[in-house]
C-alpha positions, 0 to 999 in steps of 0.5 A, a space after each residue: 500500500 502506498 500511503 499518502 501525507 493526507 492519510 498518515 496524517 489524518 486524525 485519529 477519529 477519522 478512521 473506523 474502529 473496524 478497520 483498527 481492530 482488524 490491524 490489532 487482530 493482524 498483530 496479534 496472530 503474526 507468526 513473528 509476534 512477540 511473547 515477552 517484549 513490549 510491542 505495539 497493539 497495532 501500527 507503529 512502534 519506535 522511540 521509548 518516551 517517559 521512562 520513569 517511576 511514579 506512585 510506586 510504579 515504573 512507567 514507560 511511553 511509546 511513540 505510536 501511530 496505530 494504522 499502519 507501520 508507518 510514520 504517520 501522526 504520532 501519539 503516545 501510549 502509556 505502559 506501567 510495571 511493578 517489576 520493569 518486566 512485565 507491563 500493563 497498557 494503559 491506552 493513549 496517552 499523549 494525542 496530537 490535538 493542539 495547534 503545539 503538536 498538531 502534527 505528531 506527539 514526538 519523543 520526549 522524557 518525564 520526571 517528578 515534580 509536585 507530586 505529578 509525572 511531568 511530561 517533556 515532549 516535541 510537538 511536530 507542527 507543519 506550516 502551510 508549506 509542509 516547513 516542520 515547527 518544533 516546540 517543545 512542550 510540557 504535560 502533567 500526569 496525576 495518579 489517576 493516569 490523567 494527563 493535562 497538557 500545559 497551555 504553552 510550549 516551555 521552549 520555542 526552537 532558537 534561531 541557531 538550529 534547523 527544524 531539527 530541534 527534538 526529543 528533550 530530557 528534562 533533569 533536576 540538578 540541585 535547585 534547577 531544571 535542566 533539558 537536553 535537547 537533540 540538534 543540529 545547528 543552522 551555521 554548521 548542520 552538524 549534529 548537537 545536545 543543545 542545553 537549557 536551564 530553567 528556575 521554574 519551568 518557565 523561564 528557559 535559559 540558553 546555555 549553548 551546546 554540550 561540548 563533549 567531544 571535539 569531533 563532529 557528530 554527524 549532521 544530527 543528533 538525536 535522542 539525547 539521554 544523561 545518567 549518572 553512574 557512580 557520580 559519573 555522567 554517561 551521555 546516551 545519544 544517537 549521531 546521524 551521519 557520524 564519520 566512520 572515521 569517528 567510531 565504527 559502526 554498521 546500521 543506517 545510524 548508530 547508538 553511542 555513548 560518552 562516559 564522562 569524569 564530571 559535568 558543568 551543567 551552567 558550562 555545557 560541557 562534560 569533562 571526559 577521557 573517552 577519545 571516541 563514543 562506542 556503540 551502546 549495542 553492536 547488534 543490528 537495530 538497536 536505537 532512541 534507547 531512553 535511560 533515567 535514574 530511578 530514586 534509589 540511583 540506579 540506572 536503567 535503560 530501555 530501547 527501540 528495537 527498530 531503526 529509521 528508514 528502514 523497513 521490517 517483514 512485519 511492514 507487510 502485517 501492519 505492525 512493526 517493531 518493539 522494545 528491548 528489555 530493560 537493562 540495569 547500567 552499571 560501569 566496571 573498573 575501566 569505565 566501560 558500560 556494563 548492561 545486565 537484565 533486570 533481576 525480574 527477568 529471571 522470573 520468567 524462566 520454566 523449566 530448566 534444562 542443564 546443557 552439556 556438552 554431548 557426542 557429536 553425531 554428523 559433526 554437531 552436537 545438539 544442545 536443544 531438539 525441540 527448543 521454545 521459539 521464546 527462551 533463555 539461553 545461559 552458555 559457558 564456551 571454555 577457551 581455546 576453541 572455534 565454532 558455530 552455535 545455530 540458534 532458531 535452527 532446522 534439522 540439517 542446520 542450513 537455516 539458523 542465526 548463526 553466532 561464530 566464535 572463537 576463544 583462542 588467541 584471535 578471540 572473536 564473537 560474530 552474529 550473522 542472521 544471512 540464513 535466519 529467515 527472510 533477509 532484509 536491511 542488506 544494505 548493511 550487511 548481515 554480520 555484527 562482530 566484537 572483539 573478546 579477550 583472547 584465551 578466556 572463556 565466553 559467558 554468554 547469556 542469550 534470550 529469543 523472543 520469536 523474532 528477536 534476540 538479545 545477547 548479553 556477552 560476558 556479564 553485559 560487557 557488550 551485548 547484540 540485539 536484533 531482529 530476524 525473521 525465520 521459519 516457525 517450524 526451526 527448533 533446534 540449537 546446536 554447536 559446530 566445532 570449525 574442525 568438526 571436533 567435538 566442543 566443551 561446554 555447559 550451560 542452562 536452557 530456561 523457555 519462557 512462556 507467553 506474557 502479555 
């Protein structure tokens, strides 16, 4: 279906509850669905907005346009959880009914204040020429889940950015507020975090742009989020456009991030070692992760699973994309970020099976016949070894998500989805790979969610996400030694039943 602008931009009451609830009957019986991550009723998922904790709950948004998988007229649907695992939707929170946001409810952040969940967010305007206006706008949530949009914009675009001006994180530091804002700047058209102070929500200071790094950050920044770990700031944000020459990455637009020793918020600027940012995940669709600092200190992160213009195989169902799960952030002795699962994902673990290393029988050795299409997978690969391990994969192992490794002196991990199902962003290619520490033994701890994968590498040091799009008649994981040798391993195999 080709869609117009008059369609993707038709308000929501001017669609038929028929045709929404055939899109929510699509979703739900898509072979691809997912059983244990956040994923949309219907249409469009992408950026993780509000996360947050209030009134004892843990609160997450997701920017939604629910005709299609496309981008359309954006709102925001609301989530809440008791455990950041399993989350309750609570319906549409955030529309795009004033002159502010008319067209699309746009990414953005909340925190406390008096008593209420605050909303951060852009609002998308067109002119009459289509020309984008951005305001960045402010809503309150009490806790009866009812949402109050204020009046006016908090801050208008200043003249020195483009329309390119969105997704603000509001912080409290000390006795003010503070937003960070994804820009880019109209001298330049190079990528910012643009910094604004306010005493009271109303009068916003310009503070300029965070001087993080002397290098340029491609021609846009978005999704700007700051957290701090151990009194350390660690900036989370997504660089458009960034020179490969920079930091390497793969996708159409990476997820990096700067760990920092201290940060001058009236200054803009974040004092930092770090000569380069890194890929927050060395996957294939990770991106627009939103991070916050929950009352006890501790930092989580949430993520789209998904990436800007690019399309998925559920484009043709009418939904697409999801979440990650949530991960607790934490820095190891290095500085280095560490991401792990939150303890209530253990929760959702039944039956385990021990996993052992077996005989090999026609040079594999079978490590689950008849696997779940959603489970976790906890592996211990001992060093000095090559190998294969086939995940989602039919008998004779010529389809499978393949993950390549090798724990010797080149130590290496390769994650290549090339012969997992249906092949799609080819543009980009079909392989991830990480460095390991050479001769050391390989922790991995895997999770399949249907047509998802998330891999947590050696305690969180590093971890892949993706995306693929495989048979559901593949069941089987299995190990190849590269010298057809039979393997040492061990391990836990847990399926995870369905629980949305």
């Amino acid at each position: 279906m080709e869609w117009t602008r008059e369609q993707r931009y038709l308000p929501y009451n001017k669609w038929d509850a028929e045709t929404l609830l055939k899109l929510q009957a699509q979703a739900d019986n898509s072979s691809y669905q997912l059983n244990y991550h956040i994923r949309p009723s219907s249409g469009l998922l992408n950026d993780p907005n509000g996360f947050s904790y209030y009134n004892n709950r843990w609160h997450v948004f997701y920017q939604s346009y629910p005709f299609g998988a496309v981008h359309g007229l954006k709102s925001w649907v609301h989530l809440e959880s008791c455990d950041l695992v399993h989350w309750q939707n609570k319906g549409l929170a955030l529309g795009a009914d004033t002159k502010y946001d008319s067209h699309g409810a746009y990414s953005g952040s909340a925190t406390v204040i008096d008593d209420k969940l605050f909303l951060m967010y852009t609002g998308n305007v067109r002119d009459q020429n289509w020309q984008r206006i951005s305001y960045q706008n402010g809503a309150t949530m009490d806790k009866n889940g009812i949402v109050t949009k204020l009046a006016a914009p908090l801050i208008y675009a200043p003249a020195h950015v483009t329309e390119h001006f969105r997704d603000p994180q509001l912080l409290k530091h000390r006795d003010a507020y503070y937003v960070l804002l994804g820009a880019q700047d109209k001298t330049t058209l190079s990528g910012k975090v643009a910094v604004f102070k306010s005493k009271d929500l109303k009068n916003w200071e310009d503070l300029g742009y965070l001087d993080f790094s002397p290098e340029t950050m491609g021609y846009m920044i978005e999704c700007p989020n700051l957290v701090f770990i151990d009194d350390k700031p660690v900036l989370i944000f997504c660089p458009q456009g960034l020179d490969k020459n920079v930091a390497n990455y793969g996708n159409i637009y990476p997820n990096m991030y700067v760990v920092g020793d201290k940060l001058k918020f009236d200054a803009a600027r974040m004092e930092t070692k770090q000569v380069a940012p890194i890929n927050l995940d060395d996957g294939f669709d990770v991106y627009a992760t939103q991070a916050f600092n929950a009352p006890d200190g501790k930092a989580y992160a949430i993520s789209w699973v998904g990436l800007p213009d690019m399309t998925y195989p559920t484009d043709e169902e009418g939904w697409a994309n999801c979440f990650s799960q949530v991960k607790e952030l934490s820095l190891d002795e290095q500085n280095r970020l560490v991401q792990r699962p939150v303890p209530a994902m253990a929760d959702l673990r039944q039956a385990g099976q021990v996993i052992k290393a077996e005989k090999a029988i026609n040079g594999r050795q079978i490590l689950v016949d008849n696997a779940s299409r959603s489970y976790e997978l906890k592996l211990t690969i001992p060093k000095g070894q090559a190998g294969t391990l086939h995940l989602v994969a039919n008998q004779d192992l010529s389809e499978s998500l393949q993950l390549k490794f090798a724990t010797g002196d080149a130590a290496q991990l390769v994650v290549d989805r090339a012969h997992s199902g249906i092949q799609f962003a080819s543009d980009y290619g079909f392989t991830r790979q990480i460095d390991l520490t050479a001769n050391e033994d390989l922790e991995l701890d895997i999770f399949v969610d249907n047509s998802l994968f998330e891999i947590f590498v050696n305690g969180g040091l590093k971890v892949l996400t993706g995306r693929f799009f495989g048979s559901q008649a593949n069941n089987q994981i299995a190990i190849q030694g590269t010298t057809k040798e039979e393997l040492a391993f061990r391990g836990t195999y847990w399926r995870i039943d369905h629980i949305q």
